[in-house]
C-alpha positions as CSV (number, residue, x, y, z in Angstrom):
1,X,13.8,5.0,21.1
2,X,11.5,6.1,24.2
3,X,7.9,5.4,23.8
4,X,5.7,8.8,23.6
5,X,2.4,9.7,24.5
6,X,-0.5,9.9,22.3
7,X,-0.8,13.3,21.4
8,X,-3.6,15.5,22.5
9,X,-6.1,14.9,19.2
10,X,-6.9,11.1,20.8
11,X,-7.4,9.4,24.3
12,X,-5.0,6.8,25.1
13,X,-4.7,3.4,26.1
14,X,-8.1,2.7,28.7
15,X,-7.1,-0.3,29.9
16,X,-4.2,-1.5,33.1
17,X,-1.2,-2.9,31.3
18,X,-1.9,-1.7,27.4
19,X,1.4,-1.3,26.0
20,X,2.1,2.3,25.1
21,X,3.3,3.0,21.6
22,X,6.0,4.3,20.2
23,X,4.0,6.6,18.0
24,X,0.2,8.0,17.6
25,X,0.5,7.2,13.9
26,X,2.9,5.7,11.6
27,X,2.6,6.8,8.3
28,X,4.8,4.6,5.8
29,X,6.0,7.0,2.4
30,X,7.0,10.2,2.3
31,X,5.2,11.3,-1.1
32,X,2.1,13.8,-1.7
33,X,-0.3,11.3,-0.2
34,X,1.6,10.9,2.9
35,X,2.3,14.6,3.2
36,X,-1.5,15.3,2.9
37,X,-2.2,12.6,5.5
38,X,-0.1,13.9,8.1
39,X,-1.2,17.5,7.3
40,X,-4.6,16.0,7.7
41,X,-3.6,14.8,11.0
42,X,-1.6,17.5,12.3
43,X,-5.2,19.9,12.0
44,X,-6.8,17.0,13.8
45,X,-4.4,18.1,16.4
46,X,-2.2,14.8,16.5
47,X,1.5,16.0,15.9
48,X,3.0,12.1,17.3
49,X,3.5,11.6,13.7
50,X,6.4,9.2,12.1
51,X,7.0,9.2,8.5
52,X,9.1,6.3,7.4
53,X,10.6,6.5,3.4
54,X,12.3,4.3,2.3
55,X,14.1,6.6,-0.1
56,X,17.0,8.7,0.4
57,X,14.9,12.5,0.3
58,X,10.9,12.8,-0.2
59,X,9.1,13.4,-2.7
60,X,7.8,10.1,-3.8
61,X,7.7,9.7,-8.1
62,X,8.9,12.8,-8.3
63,X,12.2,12.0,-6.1
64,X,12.7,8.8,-7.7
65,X,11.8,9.5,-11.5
66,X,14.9,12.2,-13.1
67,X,14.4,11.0,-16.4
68,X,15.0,13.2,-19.6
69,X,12.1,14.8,-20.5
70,X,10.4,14.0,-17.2
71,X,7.1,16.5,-16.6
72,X,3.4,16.5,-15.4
73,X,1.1,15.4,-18.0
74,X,-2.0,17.0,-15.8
75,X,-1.4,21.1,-15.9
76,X,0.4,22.4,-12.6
77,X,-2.7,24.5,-12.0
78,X,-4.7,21.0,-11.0
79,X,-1.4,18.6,-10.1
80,X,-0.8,20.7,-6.4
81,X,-2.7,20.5,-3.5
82,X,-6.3,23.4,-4.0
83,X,-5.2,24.5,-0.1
84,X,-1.7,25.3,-1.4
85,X,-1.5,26.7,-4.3
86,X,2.3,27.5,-6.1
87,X,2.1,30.7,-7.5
88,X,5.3,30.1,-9.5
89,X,5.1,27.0,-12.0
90,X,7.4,27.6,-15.1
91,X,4.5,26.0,-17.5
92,X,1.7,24.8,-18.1
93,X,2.9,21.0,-17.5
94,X,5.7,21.7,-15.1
95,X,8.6,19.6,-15.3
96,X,9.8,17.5,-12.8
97,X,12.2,19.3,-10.8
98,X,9.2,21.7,-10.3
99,X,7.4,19.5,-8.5
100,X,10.2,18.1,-6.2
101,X,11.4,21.7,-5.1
102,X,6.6,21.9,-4.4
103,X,7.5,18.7,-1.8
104,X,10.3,20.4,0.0
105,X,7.9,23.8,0.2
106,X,4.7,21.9,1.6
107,X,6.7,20.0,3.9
108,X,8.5,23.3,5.2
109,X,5.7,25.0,5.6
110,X,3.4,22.5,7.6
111,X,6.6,21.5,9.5
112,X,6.6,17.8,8.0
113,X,10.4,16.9,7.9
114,X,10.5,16.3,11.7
115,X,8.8,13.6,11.3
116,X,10.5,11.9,8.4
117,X,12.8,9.6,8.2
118,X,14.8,8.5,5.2
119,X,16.2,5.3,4.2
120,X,14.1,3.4,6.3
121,X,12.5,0.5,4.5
122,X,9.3,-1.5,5.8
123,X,9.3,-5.0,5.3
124,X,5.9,-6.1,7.4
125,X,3.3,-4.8,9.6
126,X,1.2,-6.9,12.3
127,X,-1.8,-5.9,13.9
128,X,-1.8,-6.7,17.7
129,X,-5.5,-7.0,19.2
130,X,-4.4,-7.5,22.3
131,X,-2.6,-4.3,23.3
132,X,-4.7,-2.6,20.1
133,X,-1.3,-1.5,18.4
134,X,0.5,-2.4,15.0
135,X,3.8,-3.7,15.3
136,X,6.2,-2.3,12.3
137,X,9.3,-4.0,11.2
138,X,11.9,-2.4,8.8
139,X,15.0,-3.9,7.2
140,X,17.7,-2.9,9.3
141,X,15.5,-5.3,11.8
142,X,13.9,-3.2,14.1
143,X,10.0,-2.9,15.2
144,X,8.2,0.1,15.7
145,X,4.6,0.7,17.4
146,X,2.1,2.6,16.7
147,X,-1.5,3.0,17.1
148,X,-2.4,4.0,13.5
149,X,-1.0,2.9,10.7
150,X,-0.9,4.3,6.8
151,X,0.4,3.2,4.3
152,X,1.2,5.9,1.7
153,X,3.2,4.2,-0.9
154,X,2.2,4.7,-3.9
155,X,0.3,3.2,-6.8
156,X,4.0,2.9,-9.1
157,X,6.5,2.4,-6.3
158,X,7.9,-1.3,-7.6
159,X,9.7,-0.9,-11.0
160,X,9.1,-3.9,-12.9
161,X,11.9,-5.4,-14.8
162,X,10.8,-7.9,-17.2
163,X,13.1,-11.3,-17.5
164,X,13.7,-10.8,-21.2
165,X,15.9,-13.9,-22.2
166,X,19.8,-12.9,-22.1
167,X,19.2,-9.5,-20.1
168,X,22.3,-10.5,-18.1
169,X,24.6,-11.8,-20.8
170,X,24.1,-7.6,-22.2
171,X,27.6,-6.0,-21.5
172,X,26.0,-2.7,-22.0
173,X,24.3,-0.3,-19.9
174,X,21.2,-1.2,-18.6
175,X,18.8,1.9,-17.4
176,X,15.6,2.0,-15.6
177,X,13.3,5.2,-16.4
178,X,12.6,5.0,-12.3
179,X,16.5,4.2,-11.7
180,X,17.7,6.8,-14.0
181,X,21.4,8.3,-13.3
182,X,21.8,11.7,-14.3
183,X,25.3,11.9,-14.9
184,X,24.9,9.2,-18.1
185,X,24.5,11.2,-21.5
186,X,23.0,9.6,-24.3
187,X,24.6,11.7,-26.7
188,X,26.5,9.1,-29.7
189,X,25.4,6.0,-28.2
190,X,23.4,3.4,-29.9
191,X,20.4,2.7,-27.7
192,X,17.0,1.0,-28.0
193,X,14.0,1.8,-25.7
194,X,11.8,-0.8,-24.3
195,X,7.9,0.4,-23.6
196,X,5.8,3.3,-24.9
197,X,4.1,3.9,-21.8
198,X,3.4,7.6,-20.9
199,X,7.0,7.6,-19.0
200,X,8.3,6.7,-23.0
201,X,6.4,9.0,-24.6
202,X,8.0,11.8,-22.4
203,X,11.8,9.8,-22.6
204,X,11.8,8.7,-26.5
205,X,11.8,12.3,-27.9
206,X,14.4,13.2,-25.5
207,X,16.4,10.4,-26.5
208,X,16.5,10.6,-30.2
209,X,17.9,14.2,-29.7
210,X,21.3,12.3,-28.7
211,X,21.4,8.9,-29.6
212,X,22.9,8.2,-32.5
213,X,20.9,5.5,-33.0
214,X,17.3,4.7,-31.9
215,X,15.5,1.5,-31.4
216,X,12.1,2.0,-29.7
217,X,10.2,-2.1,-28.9
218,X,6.8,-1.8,-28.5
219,X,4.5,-3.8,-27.2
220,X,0.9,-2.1,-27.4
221,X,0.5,1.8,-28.5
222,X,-0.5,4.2,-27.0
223,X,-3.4,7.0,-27.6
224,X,-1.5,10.1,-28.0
225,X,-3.4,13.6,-28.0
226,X,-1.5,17.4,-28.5
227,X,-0.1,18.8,-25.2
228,X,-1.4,22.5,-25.0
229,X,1.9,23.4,-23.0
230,X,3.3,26.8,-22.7
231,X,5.9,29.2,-20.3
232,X,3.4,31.3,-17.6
233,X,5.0,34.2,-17.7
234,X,5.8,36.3,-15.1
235,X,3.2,39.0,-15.1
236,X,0.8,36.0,-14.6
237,X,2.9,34.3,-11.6
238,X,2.7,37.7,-10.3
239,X,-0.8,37.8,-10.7
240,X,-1.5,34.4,-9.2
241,X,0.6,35.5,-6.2
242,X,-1.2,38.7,-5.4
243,X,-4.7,37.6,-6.6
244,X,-5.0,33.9,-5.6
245,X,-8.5,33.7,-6.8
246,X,-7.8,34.2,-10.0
247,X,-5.3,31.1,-10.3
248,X,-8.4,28.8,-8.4
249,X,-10.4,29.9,-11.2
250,X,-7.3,28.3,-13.6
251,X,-8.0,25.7,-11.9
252,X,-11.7,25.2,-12.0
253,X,-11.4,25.3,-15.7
254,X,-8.5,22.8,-16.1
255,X,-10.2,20.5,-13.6
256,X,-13.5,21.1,-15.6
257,X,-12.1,19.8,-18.4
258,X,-10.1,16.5,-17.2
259,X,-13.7,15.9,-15.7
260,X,-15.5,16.2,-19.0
261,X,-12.6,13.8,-20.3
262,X,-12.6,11.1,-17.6
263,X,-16.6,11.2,-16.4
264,X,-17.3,11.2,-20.5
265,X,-15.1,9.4,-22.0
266,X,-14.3,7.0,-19.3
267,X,-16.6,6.2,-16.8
268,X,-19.9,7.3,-18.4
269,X,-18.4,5.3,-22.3
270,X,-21.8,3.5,-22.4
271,X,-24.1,6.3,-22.8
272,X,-21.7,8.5,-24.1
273,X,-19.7,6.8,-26.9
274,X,-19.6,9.5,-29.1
275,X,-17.2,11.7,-26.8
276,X,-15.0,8.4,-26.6
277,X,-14.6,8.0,-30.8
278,X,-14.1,12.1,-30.8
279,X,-10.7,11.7,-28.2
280,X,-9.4,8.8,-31.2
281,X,-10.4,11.1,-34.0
282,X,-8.1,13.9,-32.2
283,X,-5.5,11.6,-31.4
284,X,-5.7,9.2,-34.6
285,X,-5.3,13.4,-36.8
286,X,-2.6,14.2,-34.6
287,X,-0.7,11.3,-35.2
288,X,-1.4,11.7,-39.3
289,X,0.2,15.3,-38.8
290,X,3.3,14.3,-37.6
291,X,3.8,10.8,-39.1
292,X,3.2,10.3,-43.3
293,X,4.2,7.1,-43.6
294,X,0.9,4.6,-43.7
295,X,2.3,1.6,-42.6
296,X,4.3,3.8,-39.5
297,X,1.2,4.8,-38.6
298,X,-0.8,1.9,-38.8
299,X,1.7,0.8,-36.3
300,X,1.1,3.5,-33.5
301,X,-2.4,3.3,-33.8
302,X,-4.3,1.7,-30.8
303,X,-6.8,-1.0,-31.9
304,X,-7.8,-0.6,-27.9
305,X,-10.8,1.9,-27.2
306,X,-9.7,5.2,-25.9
307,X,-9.5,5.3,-22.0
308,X,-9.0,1.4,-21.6
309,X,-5.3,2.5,-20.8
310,X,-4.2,5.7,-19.4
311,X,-3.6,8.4,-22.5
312,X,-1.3,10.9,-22.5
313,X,0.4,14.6,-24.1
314,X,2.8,15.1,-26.7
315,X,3.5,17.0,-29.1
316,X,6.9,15.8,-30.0
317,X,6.6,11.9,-29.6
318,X,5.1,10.5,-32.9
319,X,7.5,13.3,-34.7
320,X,10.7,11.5,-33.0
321,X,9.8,8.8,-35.1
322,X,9.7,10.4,-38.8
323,X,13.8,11.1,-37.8
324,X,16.0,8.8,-39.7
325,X,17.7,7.4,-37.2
326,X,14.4,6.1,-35.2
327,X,13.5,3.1,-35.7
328,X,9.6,1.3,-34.4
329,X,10.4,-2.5,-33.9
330,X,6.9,-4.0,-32.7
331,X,8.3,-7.9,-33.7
332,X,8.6,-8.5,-29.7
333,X,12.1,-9.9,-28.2
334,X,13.3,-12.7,-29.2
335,X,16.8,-12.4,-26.5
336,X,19.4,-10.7,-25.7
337,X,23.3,-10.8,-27.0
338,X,26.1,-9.1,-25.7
339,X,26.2,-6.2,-27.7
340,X,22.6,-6.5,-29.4
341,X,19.0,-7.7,-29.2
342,X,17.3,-10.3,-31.0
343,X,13.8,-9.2,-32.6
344,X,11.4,-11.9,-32.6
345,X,11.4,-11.1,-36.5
346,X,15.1,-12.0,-36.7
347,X,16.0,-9.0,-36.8
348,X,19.5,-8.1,-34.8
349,X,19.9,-4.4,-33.7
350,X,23.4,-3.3,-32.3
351,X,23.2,-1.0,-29.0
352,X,25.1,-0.2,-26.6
353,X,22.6,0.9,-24.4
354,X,19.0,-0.5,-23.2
355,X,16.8,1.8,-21.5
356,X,13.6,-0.3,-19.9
357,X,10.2,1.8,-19.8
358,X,8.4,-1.2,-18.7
359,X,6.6,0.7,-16.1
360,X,5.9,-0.7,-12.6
361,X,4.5,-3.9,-10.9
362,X,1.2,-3.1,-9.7
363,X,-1.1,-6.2,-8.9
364,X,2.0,-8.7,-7.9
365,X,3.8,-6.5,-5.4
366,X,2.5,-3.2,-4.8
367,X,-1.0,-4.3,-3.3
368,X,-0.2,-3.4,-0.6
369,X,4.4,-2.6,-1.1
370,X,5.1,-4.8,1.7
371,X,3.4,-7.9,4.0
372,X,0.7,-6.8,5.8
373,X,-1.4,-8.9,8.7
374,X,-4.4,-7.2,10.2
375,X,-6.7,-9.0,12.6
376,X,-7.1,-13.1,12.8
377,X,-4.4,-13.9,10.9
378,X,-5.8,-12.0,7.4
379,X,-2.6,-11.4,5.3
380,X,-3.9,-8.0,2.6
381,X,-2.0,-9.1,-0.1
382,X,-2.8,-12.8,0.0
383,X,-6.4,-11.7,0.5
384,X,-7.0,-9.6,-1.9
385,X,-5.5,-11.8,-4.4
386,X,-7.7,-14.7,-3.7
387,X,-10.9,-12.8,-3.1
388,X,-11.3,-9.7,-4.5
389,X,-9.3,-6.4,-4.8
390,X,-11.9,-4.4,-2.1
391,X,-11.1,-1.3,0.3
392,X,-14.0,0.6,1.7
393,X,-14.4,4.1,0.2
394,X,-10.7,3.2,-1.2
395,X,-9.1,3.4,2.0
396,X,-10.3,0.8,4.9
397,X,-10.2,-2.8,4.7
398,X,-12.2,-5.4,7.4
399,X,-10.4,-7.3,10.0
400,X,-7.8,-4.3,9.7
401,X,-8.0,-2.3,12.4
402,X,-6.9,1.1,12.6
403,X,-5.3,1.1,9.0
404,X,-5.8,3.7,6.7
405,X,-4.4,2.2,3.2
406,X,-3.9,5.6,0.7
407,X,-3.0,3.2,-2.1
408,X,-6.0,0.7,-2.9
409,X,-8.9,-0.3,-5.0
410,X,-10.8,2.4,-5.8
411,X,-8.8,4.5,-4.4
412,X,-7.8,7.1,-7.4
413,X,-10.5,9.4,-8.3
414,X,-10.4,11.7,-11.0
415,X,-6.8,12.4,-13.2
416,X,-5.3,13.9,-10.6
417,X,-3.6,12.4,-8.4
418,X,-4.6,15.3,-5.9
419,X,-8.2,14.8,-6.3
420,X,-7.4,11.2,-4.8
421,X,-5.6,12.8,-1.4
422,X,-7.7,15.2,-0.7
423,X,-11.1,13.2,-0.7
424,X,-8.3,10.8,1.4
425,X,-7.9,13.5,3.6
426,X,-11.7,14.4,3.9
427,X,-12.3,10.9,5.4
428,X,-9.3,10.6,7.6
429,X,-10.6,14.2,9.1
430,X,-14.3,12.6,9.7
431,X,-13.4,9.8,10.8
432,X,-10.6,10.3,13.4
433,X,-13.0,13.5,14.3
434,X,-15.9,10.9,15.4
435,X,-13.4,9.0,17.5
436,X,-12.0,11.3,19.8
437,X,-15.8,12.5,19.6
438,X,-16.9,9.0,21.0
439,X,-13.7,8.9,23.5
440,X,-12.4,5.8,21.3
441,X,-9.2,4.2,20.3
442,X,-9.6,1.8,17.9
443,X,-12.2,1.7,14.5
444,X,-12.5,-1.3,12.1
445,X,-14.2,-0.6,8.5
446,X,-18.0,-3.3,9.0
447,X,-17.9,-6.5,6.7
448,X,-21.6,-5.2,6.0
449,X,-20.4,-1.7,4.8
450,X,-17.2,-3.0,2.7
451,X,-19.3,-5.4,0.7
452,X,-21.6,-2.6,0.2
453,X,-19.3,-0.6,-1.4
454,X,-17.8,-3.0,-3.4
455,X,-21.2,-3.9,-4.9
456,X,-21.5,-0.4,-5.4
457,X,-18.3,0.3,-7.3
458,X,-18.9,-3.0,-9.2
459,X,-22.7,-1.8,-10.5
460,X,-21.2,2.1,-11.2
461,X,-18.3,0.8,-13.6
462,X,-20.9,-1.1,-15.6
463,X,-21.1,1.6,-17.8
464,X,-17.4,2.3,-17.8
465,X,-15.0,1.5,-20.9
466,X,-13.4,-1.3,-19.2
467,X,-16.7,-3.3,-19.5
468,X,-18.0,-1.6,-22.3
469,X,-15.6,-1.0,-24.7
470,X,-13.1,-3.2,-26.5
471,X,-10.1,-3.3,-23.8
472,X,-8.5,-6.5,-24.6
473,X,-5.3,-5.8,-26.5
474,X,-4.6,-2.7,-24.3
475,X,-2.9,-5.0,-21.4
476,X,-3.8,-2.1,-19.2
477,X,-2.5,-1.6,-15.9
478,X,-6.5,-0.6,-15.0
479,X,-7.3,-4.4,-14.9
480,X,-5.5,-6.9,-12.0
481,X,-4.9,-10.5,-12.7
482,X,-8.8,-11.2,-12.1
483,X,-9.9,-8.9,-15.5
484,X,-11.5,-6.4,-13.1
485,X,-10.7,-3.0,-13.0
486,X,-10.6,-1.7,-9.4
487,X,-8.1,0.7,-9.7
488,X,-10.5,3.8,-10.6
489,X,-13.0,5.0,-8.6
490,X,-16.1,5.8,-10.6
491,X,-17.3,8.7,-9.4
492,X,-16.8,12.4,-10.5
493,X,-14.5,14.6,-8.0
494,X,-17.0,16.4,-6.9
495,X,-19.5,13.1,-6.0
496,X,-16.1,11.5,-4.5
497,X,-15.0,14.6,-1.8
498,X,-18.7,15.0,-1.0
499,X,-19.2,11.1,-0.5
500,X,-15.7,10.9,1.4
501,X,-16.7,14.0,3.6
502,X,-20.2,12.4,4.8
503,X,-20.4,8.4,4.7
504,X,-22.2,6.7,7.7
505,X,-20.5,6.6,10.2
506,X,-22.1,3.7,11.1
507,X,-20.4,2.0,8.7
508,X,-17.8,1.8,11.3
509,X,-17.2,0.5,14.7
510,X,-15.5,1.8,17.5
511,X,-14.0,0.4,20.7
């Protein structure tokens, strides 16, 4: 590969002897967030853009995850970029085909698959002050350089498979909700379900349509509310596409309401309990509607606060289990036989097929997805893990020069994931706008400004549930292995794009 030129949005290297790179920016996932950061770019004018995925097409989740039953649980209206809208959603909650065939449309339109390429895994990054570039290695052993790095990989991008005891004496098949293969049908088989996450709740009613038999192992339950979901029908896409104000206004009012759910019953749980006990009042009379048995329900209730782990939609999961053939084992695993598992209770349950909805591993692996080394010697992962999970504004770390990390703590703002990019976005446009303003090449995020923030974040989540409210049974993926929850930003959307759209600048320095 011949090196290129930086592109016209920045100056290049200002010294005899720097080292050209390969690329202006190297941005590392092909997903939403990377597709918004190298939109984001492209308007800065910088189109020496590479887009490494390690995945076969893009897409992100929503190439990966082809599950049975698989949809948004955020309405469409909100789940899409505000610049872009889509017109042409099937439902309220799309489902997830929907969303992949959105991908391949953004990234047509804003000419983004030139710069991809698939199948091409990162194993480490290293930050080289000396020539002021970050060197890139992927599996098939090759470097790449670039002047910018981003690492857009995702907060669920490492599946985590749990080392239940005899997992590989099981002579049935095994299935993973994020390794799912569309050509295996359920129908007739005897199959048991491991996790009631919000990927479960979607899966299990799917499932006990054709399993013959149903075993669902749970481990904490989840707070379940009704999914207001219907088909937009056509005179409405039509409208949308001809009057696109009137689908912004849809989406005011959806995003209105998430806010009222996440600032109120969330982030603000101290001075607003009340709001909090009303979402388990909903969700506890929901569940009594669809399950009469007392002891079933008892079972599926949350002894967790609401919030302390990520609700979720249905209307058909707490009915799958009033079906005869359904079956709620909450005993644990004791181990795996051949053609069975072992309940911790002693009871032994014949399948032929497991099914893990165990979710992903987000503290151990995916902070940051692969081995990062910024300035001195500072390795992210083995950082934050001995210090504290920190990133400026969510998306710059000290000592890591020109990295811009999409995936971090206090990163995701809102209930939407595209709140999150396009506050991401907002900063990436300020703050590559002030240096080719100052005729720079390099920025570093201040020590001074980082902690700052961090104190900041710390003080706001205060009142939040996760310190306020009882979260210990909920073994919620909010809290890392320090008991802090730094996942969240706590800030409304609006307070978040205005804040990522105007912090000092100074808070920064430039070379």
């Amino acid at each position: 590969m011949q090196p290129a030129r930086p592109g016209p949005g920045l100056p290049g290297p200002d010294g005899p002897g720097r080292e050209v790179p390969e690329h202006e920016v190297l941005i590392v996932g092909a997903g939403f967030g990377g597709m918004g950061a190298a939109i984001a770019f492209k308007r800065l004018g910088i189109d020496d853009i590479a887009i490494l995925e390690r995945e076969d097409d893009l897409g992100g989740t929503w190439h990966v995850n082809h599950y049975p039953g698989l949809a948004v649980d955020i309405a469409s209206v909100t789940y899409s970029y505000s610049f872009e809208p889509n017109p042409n959603w099937s439902r309220l909650f799309a489902p997830g085909p929907e969303l992949k065939r959105y991908a391949h449309h953004v990234a047509d339109k804003y000419d983004l698959k030139r710069h991809m390429e698939f199948g091409a895994r990162v194993d480490s990054a290293a930050w080289d002050d000396d020539a002021r570039i970050w060197r890139v290695r992927t599996a098939d052993g090759a470097e790449r350089t670039a002047r910018y790095l981003v690492t857009a990989t995702g907060f669920l991008s490492q599946p985590h498979v749990p080392d239940f005891p005899g997992l590989k004496n099981f002579r049935g098949k095994i299935l993973h909700t994020a390794d799912w293969e569309d050509d295996f049908d359920l129908t007739g088989k005897k199959v048991a379900v491991i996790g009631t996450g919000a990927t479960a709740v979607q899966l299990i009613p799917e499932a006990a349509k054709a399993a013959e038999s149903l075993t669902v192992f749970q481990r904490t339950p989840i707070w379940v509310v009704p999914k207001v979901d219907f088909p937009i029908p056509p005179p409405v896409q039509r409208m949308f596409r001809r009057v696109p104000l009137t689908q912004k206004a849809a989406r005011v009012v959806n995003t209105s309401m998430l806010e009222l759910l996440m600032v109120a019953g969330v982030l603000h749980h101290k001075q607003l309990k009340p709001g909090n006990k009303l979402a388990e009042l909903l969700a506890k009379a929901h569940l009594r509607v669809q399950v009469r048995d007392r002891e079933l329900r008892r079972k599926l209730t949350p002894d967790y606060d609401f919030g302390c782990k990520r609700p979720t939609f249905s209307n058909t999961y707490f009915a799958s289990f009033a079906k005869p053939h359904v079956t709620l084992q909450t005993s644990g695993i004791a181990r795996l036989e051949p053609d069975a598992i072992l309940a911790a209770d002693g009871t032994r349950i014949e399948i032929d097929t497991l099914v893990l909805a165990t979710g992903f591993n987000l503290w151990d692996v995916n902070f940051p997805a692969f081995e990062i080394t910024g300035r001195e010697g500072r390795e992210l992962g083995k950082f934050w893990r001995e210090n504290r999970f920190q990133a400026y504004e969510g998306v710059t770390v000290p000592r890591f020069p020109n990295f811009v990390s999409l995936n971090s703590p206090y990163s995701y703002s809102g209930l939407s994931y595209f709140t999150t990019i396009e506050g991401q976005m907002k900063h990436i446009t300020r703050l590559f706008g002030e240096l080719r303003r100052r005729g720079r090449d390099t920025f570093e995020v201040t020590e001074a400004a980082n902690d700052a923030f961090l104190d900041e974040m710390t003080d706001r989540l205060q009142s939040s549930v996760f310190y306020n409210g009882n979260c210990a049974t909920s073994r919620s993926y909010y809290f890392n292995q320090h008991g802090e929850a730094t996942l969240l930003r706590p800030s409304s959307t609006l307070r978040t794009l205005r804040e990522m759209d105007s912090f000092p600048l100074s808070d920064y320095e430039f070379r």
